[in-house]
DOTIKOL-254289 format. One record per atom (N, C-alpha, C, CB): residue number from 1; residue in one letter; chain; atom name; x, y, z. Coordinates in steps of 0.001 Angstrom, whole numbers, plus 500000, padded with zeros to 6 digits. Glycine has a CB too. Layout:
N
NUM, a, A, CA, X, Y, Z
...
***
This chain:
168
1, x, A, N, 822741, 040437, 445467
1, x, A, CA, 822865, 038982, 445370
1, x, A, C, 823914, 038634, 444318
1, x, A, CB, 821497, 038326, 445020
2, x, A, N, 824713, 037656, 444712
2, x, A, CA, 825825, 036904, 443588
2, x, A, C, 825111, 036186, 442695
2, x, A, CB, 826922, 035819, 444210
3, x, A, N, 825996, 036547, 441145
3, x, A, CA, 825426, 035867, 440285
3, x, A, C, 825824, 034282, 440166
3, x, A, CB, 825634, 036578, 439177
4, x, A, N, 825065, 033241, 439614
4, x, A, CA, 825208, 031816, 440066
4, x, A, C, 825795, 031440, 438517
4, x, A, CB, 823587, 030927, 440705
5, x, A, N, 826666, 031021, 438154
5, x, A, CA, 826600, 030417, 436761
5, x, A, C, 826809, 028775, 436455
5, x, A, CB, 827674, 031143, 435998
6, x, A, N, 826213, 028467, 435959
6, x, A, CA, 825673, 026722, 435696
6, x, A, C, 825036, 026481, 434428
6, x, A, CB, 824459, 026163, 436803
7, x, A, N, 825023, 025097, 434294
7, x, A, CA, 824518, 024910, 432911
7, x, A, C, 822925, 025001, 432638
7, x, A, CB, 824989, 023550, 432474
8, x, A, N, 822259, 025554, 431813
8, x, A, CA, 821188, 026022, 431886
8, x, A, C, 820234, 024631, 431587
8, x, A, CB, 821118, 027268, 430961
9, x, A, N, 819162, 024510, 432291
9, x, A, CA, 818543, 023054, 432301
9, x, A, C, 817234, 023042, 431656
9, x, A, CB, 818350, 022473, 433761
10, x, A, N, 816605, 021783, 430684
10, x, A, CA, 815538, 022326, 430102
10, x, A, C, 814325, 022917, 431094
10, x, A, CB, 815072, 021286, 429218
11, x, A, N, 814127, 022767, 432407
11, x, A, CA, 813186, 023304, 432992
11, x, A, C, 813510, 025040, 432902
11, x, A, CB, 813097, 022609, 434426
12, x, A, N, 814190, 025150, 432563
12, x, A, CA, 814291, 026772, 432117
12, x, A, C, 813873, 027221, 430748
12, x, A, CB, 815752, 027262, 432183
13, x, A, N, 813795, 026278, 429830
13, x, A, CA, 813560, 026257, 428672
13, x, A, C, 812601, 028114, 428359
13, x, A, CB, 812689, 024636, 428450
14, x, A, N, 811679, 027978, 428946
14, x, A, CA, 810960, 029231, 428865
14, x, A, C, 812042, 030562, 429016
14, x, A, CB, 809794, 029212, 430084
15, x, A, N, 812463, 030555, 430262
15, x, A, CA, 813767, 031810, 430492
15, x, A, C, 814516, 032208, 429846
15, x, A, CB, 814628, 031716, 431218
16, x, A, N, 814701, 030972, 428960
16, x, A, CA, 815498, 030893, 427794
16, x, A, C, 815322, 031284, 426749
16, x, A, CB, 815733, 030033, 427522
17, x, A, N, 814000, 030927, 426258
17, x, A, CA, 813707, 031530, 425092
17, x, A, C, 812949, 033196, 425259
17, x, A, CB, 812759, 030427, 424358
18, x, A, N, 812735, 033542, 426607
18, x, A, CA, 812273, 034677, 426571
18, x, A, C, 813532, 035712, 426918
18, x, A, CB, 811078, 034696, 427474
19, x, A, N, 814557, 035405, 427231
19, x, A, CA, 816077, 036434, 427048
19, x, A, C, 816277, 035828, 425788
19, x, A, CB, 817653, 036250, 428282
20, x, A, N, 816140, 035471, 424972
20, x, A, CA, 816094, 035547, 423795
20, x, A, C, 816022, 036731, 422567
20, x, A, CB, 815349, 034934, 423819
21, x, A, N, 814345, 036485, 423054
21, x, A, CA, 813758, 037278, 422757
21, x, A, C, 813979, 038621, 422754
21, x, A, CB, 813075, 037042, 423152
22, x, A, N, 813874, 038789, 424416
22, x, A, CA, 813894, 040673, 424734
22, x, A, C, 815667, 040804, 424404
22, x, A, CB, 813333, 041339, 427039
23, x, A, N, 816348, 039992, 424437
23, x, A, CA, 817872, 040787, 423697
23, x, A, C, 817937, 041191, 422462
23, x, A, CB, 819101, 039951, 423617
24, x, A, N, 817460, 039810, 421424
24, x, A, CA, 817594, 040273, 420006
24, x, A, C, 816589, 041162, 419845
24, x, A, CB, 817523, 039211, 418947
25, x, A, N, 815354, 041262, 420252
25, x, A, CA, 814077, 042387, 419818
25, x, A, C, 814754, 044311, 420172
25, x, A, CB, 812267, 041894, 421257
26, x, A, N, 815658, 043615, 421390
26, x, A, CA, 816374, 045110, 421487
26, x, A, C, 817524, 045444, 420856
26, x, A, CB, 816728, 045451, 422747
27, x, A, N, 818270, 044440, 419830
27, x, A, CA, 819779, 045284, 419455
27, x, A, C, 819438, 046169, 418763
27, x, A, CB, 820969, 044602, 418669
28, x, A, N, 820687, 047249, 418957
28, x, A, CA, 820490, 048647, 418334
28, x, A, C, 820658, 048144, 417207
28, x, A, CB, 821387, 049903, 418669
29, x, A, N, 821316, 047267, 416112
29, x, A, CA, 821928, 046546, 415405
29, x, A, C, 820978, 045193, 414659
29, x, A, CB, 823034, 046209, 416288
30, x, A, N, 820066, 045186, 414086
30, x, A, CA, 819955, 043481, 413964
30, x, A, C, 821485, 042774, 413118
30, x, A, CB, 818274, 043059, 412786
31, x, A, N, 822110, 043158, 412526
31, x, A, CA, 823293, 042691, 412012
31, x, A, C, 824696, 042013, 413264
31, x, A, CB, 823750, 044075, 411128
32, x, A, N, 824354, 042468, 414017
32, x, A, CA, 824900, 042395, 415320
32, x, A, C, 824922, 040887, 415933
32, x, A, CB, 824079, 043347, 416207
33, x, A, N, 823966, 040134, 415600
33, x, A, CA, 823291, 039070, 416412
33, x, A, C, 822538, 038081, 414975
33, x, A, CB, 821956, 039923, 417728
34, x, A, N, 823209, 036749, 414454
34, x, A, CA, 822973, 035867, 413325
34, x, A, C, 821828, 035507, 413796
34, x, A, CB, 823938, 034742, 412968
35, x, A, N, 820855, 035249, 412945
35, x, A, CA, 819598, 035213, 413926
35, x, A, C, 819543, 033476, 413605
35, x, A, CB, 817914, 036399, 413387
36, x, A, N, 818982, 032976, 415023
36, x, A, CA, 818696, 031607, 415363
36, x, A, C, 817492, 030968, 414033
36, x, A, CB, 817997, 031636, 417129
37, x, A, N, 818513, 029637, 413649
37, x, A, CA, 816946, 029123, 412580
37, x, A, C, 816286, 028085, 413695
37, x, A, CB, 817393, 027962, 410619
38, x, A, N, 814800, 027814, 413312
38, x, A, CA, 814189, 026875, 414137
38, x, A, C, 814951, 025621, 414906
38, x, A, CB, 813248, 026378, 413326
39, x, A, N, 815484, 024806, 413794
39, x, A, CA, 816095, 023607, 413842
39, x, A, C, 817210, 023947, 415070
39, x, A, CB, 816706, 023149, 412305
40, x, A, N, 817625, 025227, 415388
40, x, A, CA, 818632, 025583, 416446
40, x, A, C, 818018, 025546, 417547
40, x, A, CB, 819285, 026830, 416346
41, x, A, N, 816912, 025985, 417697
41, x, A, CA, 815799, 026930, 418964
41, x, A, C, 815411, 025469, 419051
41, x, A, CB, 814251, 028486, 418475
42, x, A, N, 815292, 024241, 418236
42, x, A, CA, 814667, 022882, 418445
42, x, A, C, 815738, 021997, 419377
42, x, A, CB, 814364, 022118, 416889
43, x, A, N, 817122, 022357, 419015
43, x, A, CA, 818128, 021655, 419493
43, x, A, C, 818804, 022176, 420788
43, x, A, CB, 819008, 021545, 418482
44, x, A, N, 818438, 023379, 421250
44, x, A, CA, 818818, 023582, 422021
44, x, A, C, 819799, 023244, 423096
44, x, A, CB, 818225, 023677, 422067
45, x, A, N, 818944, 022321, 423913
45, x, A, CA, 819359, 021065, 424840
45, x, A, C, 820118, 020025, 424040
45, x, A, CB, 818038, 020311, 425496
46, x, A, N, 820358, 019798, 422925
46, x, A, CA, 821152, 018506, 422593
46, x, A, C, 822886, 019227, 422724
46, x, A, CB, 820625, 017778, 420695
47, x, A, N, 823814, 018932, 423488
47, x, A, CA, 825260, 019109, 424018
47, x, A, C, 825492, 018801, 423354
47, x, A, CB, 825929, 018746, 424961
48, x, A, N, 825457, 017308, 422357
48, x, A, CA, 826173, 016333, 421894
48, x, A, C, 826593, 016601, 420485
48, x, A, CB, 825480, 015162, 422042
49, x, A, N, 825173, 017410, 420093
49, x, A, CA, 825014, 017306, 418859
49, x, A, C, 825392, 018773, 418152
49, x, A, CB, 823622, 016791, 418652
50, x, A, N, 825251, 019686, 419105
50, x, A, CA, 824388, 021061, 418746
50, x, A, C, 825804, 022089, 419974
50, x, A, CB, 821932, 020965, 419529
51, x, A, N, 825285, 022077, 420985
51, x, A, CA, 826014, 022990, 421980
51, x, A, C, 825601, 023173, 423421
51, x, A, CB, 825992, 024260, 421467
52, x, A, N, 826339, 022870, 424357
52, x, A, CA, 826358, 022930, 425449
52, x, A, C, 826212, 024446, 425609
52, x, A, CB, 827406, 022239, 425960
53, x, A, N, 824879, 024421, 426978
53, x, A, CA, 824448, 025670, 426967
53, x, A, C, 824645, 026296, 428595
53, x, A, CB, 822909, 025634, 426381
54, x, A, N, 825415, 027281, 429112
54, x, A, CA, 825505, 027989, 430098
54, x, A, C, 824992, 029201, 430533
54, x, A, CB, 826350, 028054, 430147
55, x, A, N, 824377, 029581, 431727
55, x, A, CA, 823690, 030651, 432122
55, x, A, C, 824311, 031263, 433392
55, x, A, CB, 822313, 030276, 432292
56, x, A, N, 823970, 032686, 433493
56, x, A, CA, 823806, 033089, 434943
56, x, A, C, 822605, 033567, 435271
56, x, A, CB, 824689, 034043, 435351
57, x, A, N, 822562, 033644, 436307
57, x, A, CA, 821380, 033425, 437164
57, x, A, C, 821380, 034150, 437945
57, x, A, CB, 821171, 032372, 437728
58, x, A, N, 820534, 035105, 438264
58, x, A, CA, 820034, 036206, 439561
58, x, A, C, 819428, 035763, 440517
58, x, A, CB, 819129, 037249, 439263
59, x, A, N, 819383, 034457, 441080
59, x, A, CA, 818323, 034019, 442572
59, x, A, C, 817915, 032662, 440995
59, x, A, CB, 816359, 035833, 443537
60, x, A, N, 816478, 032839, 440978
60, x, A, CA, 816408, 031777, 439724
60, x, A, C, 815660, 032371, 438519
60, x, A, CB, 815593, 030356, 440151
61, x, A, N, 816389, 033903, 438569
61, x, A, CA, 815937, 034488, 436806
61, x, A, C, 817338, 034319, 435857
61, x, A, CB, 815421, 036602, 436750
62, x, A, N, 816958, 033823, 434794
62, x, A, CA, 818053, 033573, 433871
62, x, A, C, 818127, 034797, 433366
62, x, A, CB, 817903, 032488, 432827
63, x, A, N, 819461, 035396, 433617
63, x, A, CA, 819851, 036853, 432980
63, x, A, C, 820815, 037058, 431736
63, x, A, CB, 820533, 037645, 434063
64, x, A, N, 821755, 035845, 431546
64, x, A, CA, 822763, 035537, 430284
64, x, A, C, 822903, 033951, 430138
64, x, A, CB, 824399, 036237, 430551
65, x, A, N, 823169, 034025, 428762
65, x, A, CA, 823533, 032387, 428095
65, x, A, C, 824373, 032918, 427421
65, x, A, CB, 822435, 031352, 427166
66, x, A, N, 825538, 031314, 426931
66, x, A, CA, 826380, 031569, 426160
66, x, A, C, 826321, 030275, 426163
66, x, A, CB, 827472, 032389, 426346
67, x, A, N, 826653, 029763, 424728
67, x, A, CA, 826634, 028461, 424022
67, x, A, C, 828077, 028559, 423440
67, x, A, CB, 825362, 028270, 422842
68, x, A, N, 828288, 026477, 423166
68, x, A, CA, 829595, 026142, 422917
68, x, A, C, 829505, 025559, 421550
68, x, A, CB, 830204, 025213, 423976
69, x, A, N, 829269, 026239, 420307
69, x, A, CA, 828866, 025210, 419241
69, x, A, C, 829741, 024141, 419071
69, x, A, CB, 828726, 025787, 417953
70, x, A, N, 829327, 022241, 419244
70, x, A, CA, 830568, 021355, 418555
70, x, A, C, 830459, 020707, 417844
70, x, A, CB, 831224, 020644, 419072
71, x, A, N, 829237, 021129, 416940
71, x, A, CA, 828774, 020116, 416356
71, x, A, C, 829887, 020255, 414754
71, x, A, CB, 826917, 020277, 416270
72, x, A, N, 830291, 019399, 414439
72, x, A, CA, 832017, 019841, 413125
72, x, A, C, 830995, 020124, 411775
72, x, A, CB, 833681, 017800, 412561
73, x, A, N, 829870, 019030, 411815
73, x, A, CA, 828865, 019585, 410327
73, x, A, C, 828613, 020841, 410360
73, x, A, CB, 827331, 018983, 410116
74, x, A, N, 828157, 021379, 411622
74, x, A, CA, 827154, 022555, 411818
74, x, A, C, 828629, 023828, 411331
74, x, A, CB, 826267, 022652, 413949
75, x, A, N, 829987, 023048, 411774
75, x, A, CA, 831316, 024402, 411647
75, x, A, C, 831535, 024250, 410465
75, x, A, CB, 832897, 024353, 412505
76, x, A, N, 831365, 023429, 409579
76, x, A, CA, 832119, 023460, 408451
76, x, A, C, 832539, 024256, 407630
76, x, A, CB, 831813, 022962, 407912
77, x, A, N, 831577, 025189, 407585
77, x, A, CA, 832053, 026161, 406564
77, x, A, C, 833066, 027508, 407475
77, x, A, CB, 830459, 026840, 405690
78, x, A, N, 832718, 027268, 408671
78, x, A, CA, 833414, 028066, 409343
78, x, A, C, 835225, 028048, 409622
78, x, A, CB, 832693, 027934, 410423
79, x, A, N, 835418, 026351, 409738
79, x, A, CA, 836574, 025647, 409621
79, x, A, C, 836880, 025996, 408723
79, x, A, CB, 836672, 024474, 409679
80, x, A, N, 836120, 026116, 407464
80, x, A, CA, 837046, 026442, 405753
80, x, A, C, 837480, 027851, 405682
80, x, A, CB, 835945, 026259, 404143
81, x, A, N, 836486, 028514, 406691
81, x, A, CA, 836995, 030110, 406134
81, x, A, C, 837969, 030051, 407157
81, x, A, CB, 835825, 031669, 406187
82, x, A, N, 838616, 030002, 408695
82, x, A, CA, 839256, 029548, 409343
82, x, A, C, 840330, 029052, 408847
82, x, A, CB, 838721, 028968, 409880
83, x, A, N, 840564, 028219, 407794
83, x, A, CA, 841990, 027358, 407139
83, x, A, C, 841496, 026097, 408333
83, x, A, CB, 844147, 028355, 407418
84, x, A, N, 840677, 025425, 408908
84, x, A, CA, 841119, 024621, 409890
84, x, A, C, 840066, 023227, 409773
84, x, A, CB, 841086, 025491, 411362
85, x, A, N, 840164, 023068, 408603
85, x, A, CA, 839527, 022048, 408150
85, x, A, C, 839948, 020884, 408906
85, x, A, CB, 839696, 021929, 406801
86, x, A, N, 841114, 020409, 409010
86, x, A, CA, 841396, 019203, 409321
86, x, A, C, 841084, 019049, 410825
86, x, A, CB, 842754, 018905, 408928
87, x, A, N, 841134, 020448, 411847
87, x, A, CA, 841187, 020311, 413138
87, x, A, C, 840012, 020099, 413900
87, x, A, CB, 841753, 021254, 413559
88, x, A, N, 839530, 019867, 415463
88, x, A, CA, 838375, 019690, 416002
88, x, A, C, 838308, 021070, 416479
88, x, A, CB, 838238, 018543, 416987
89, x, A, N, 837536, 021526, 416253
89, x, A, CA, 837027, 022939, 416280
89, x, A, C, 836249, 023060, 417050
89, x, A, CB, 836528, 023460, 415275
90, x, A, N, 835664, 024052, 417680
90, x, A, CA, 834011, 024252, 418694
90, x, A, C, 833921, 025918, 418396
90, x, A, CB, 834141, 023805, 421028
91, x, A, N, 832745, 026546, 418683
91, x, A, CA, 832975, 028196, 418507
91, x, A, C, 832217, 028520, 419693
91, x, A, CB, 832341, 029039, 416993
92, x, A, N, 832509, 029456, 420119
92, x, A, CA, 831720, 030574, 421252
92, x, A, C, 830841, 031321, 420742
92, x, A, CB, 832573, 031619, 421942
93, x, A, N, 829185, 031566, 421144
93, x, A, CA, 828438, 031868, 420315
93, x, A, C, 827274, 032067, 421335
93, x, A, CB, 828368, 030925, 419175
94, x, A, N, 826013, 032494, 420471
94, x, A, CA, 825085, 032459, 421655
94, x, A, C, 824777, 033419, 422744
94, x, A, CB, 825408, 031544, 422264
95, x, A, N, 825373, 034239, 422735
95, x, A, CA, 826299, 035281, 423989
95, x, A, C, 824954, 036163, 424290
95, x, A, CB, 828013, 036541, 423248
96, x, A, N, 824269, 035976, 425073
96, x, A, CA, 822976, 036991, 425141
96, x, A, C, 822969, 037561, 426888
96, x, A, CB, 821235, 035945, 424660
97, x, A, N, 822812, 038785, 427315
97, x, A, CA, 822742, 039125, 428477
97, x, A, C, 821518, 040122, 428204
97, x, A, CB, 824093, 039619, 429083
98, x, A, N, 820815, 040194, 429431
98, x, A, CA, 819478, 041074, 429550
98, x, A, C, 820251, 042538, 429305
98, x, A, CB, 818528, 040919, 431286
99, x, A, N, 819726, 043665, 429483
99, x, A, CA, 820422, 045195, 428889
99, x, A, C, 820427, 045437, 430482
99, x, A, CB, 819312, 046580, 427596
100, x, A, N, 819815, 044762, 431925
100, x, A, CA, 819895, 045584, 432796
100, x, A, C, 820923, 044972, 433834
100, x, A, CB, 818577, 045909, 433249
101, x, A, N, 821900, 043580, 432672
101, x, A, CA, 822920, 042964, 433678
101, x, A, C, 824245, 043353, 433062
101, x, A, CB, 822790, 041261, 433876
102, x, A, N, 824438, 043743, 432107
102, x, A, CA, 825293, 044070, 431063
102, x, A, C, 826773, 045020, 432019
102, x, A, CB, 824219, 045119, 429760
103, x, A, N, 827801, 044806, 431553
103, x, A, CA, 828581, 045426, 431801
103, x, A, C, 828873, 045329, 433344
103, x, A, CB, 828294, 046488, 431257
104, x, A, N, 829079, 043886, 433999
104, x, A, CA, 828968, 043003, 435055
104, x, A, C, 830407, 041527, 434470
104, x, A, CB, 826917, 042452, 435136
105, x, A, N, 830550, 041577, 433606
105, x, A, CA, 831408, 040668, 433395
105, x, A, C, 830541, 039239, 432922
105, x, A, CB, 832288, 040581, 434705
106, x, A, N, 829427, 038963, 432664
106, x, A, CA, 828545, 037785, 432698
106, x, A, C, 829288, 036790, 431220
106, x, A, CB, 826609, 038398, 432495
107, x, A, N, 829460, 038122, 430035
107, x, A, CA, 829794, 037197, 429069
107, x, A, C, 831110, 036895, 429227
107, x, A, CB, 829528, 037606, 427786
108, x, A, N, 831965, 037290, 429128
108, x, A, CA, 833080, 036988, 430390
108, x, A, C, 833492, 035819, 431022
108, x, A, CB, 832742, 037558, 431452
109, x, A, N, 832836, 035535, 431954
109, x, A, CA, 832718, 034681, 433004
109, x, A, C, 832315, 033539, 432407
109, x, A, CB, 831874, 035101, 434044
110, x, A, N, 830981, 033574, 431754
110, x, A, CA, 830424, 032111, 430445
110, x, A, C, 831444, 031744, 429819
110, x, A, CB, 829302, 032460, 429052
111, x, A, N, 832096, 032689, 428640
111, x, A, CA, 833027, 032395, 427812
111, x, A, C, 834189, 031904, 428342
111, x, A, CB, 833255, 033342, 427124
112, x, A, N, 834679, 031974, 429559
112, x, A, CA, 835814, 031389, 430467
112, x, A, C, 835328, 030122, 430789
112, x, A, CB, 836161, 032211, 431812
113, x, A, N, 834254, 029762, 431003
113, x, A, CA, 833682, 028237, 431418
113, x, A, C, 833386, 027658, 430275
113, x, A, CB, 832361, 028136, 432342
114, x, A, N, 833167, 027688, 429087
114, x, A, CA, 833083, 027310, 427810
114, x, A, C, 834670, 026983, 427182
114, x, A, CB, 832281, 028485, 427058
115, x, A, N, 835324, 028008, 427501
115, x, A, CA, 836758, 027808, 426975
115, x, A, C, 837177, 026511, 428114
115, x, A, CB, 837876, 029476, 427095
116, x, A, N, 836877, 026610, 429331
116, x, A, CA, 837648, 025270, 429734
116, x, A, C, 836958, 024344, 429327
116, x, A, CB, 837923, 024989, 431139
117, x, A, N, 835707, 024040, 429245
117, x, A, CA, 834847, 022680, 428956
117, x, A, C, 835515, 022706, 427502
117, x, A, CB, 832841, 022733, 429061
118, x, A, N, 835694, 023746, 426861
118, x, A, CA, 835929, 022703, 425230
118, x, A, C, 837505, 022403, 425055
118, x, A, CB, 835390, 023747, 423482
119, x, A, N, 838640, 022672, 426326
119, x, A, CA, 839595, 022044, 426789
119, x, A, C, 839574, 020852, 427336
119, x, A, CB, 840028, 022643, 427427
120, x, A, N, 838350, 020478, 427896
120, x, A, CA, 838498, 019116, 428741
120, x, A, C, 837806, 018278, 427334
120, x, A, CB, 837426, 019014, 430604
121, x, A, N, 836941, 018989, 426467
121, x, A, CA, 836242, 017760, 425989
121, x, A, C, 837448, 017334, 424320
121, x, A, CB, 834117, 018307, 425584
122, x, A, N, 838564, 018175, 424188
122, x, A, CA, 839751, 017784, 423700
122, x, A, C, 839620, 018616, 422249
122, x, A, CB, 839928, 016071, 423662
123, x, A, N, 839305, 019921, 421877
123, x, A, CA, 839295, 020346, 421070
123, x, A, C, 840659, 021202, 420545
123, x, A, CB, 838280, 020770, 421239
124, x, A, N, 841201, 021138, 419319
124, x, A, CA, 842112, 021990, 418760
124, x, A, C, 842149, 023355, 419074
124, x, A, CB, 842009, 021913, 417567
125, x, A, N, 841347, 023670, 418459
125, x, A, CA, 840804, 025241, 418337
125, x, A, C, 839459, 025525, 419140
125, x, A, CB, 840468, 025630, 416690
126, x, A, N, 839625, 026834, 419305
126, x, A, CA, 837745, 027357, 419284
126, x, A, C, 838381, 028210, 418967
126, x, A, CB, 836419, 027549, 420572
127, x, A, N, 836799, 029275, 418499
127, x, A, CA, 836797, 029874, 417172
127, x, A, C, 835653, 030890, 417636
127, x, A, CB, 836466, 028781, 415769
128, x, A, N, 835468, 032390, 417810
128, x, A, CA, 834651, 033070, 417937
128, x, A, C, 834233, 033944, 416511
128, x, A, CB, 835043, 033693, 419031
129, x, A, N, 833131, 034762, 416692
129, x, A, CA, 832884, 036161, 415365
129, x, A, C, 832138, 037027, 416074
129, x, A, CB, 831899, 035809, 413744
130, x, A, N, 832403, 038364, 415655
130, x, A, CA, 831606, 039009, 415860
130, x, A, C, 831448, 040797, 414885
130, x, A, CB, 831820, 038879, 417276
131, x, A, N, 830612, 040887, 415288
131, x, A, CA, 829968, 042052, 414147
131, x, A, C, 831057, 043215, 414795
131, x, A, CB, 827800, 042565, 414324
132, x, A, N, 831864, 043864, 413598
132, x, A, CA, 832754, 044757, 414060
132, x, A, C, 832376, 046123, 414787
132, x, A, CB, 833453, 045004, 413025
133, x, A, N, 831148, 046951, 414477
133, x, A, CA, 830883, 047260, 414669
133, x, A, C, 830242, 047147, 416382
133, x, A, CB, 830757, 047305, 413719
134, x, A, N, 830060, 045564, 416727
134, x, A, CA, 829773, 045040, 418364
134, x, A, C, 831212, 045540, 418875
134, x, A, CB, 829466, 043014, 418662
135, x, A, N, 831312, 046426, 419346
135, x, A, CA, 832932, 046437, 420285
135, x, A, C, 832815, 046023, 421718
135, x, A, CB, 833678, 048085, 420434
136, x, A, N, 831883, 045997, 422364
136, x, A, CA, 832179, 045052, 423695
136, x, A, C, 832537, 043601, 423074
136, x, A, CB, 830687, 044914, 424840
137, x, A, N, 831303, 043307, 422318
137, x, A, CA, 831815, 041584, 421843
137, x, A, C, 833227, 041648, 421493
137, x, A, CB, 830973, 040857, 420326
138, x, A, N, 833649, 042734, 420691
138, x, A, CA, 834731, 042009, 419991
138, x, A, C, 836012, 042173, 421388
138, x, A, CB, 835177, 042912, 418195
139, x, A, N, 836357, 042920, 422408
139, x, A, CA, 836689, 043213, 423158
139, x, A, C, 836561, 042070, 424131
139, x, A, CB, 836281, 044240, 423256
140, x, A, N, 835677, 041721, 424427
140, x, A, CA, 835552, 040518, 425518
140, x, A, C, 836463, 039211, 424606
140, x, A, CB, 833517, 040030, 425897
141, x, A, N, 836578, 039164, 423416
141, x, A, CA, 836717, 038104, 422680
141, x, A, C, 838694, 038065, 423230
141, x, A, CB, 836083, 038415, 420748
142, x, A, N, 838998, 039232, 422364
142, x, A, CA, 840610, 039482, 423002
142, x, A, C, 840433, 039513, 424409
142, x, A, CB, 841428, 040994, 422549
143, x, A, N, 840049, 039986, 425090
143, x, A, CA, 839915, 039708, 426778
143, x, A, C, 840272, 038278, 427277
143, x, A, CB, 838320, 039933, 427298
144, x, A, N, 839646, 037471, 427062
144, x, A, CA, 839711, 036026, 426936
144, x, A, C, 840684, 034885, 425962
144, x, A, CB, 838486, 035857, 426614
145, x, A, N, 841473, 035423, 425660
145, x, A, CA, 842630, 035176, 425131
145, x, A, C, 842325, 034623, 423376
145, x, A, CB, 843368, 034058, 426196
146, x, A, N, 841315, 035326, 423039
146, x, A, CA, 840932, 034719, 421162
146, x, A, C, 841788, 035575, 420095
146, x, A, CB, 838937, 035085, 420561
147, x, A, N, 842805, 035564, 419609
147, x, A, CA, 843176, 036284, 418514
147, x, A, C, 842189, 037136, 417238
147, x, A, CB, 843913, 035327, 417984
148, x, A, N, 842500, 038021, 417035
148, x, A, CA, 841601, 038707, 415817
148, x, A, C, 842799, 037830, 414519
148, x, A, CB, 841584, 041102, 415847
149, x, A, N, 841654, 037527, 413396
149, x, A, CA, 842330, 036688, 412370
149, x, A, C, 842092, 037497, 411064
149, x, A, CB, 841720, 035117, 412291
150, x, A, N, 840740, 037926, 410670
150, x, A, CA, 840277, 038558, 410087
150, x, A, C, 838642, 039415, 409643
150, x, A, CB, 840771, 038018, 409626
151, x, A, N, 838569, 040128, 409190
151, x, A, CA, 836972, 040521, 409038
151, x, A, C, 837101, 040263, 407505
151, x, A, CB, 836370, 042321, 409570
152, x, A, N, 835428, 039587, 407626
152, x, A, CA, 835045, 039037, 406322
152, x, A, C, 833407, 039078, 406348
152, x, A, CB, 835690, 037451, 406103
153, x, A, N, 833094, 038849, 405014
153, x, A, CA, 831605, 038591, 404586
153, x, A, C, 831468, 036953, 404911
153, x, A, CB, 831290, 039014, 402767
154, x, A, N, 830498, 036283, 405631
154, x, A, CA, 830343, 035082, 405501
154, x, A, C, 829366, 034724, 404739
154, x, A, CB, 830278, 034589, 406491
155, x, A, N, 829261, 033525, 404312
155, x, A, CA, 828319, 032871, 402729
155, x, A, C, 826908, 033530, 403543
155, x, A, CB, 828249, 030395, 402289
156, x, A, N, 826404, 033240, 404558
156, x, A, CA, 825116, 033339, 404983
156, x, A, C, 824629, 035434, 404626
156, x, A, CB, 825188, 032652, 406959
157, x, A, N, 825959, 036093, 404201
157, x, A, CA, 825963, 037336, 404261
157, x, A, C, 826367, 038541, 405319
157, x, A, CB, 825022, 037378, 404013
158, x, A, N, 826910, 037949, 406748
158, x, A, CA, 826714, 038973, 407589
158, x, A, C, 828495, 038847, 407413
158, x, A, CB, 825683, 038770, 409209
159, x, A, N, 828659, 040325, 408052
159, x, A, CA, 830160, 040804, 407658
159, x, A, C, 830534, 040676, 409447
159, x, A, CB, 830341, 042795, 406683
160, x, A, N, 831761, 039840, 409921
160, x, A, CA, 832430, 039452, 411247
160, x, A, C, 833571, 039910, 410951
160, x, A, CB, 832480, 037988, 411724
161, x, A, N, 834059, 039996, 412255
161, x, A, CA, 835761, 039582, 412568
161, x, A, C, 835704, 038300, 413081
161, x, A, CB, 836650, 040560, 413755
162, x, A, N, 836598, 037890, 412862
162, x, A, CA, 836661, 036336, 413197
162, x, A, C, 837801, 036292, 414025
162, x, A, CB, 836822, 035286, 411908
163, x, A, N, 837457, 035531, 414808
163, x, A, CA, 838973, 035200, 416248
163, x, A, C, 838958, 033531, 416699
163, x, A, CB, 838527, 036324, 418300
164, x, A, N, 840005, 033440, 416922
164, x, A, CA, 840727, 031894, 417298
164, x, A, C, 841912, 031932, 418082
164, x, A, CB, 841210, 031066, 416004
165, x, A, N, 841536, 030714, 419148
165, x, A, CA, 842606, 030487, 420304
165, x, A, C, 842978, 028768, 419627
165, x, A, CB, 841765, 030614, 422351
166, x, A, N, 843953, 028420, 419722
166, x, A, CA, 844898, 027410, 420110
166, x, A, C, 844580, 026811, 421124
166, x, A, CB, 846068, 027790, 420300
167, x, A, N, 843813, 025345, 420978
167, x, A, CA, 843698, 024928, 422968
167, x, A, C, 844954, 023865, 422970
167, x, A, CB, 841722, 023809, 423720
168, x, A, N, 845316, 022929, 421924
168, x, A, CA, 845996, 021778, 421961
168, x, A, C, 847191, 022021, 421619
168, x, A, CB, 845513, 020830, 421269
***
């Protein structure tokens, strides 16, 4: 069966939080994956505020999400380590696939529909990270046209490479 990808709707809400779950409970890595605070797992569904959220779909099991963070409070400190304070920013984030869909193109395919939506909704930049040690992540990131900028410690403590595309 073809995988379906669309925006993930709160009647999935459960699917959602249970690939959640079984991804982060399995990284080989917890450093790998910033772990979600409540107030995130609360906001989920808010686009406006927080991040537009995309899935694929096996028939109607949710197998991957990938979120568009736009909220500019929630980037701020990210914009500063970035240099891109002044610009409208969004980041790619969120990136979770089950272990038995993996290596299918899913994050891929999300992150390509995220990069155009945060083209239409008129952003400067987007802005990805990922744990250096993640080499598919960081690989899919250049795949998708994100520059490597630098690896750093961020204030919260976890050590990324950080990548950024140019949309405007």
């Amino acid at each position: 069966m073809e995988l379906v990808y669309k925006k993930i709707e709160e009647k999935d809400k459960d699917q959602l939080f249970a690939l959640i779950d079984t991804v982060l409970s399995g990284l080989p890595d917890e450093a790998h994956f910033i772990p979600y605070e409540q107030w995130e797992l609360d906001s989920m569904f808010d686009e406006v505020n927080y991040a537009p959220l995309y899935g694929a779909y096996d028939g109607d099991k949710l197998v991957g999400m990938a979120q568009l963070y736009v909220s500019q409070d929630m980037l701020k400190d990210f914009k500063d380590e970035f240099g891109l304070s002044e610009y409208k920013v969004c980041e790619l984030g969120g990136n979770l696939v089950l272990p038995e869909y993996r290596g299918r193109g899913i994050t891929t395919t999300l992150q390509k529909m995220e990069m155009k939506l945060a083209e239409e909704l008129g952003f400067d930049y987007i802005i990805s990270m990922a744990h250096p040690d993640n080499v598919a992540s960081c690989k899919t990131l250049e795949k998708i046209g994100l520059e490597f900028v630098k690896e750093t410690t961020l204030s919260n403590g976890f050590l990324r490479r950080l990548y950024m595309k140019r949309l405007a």
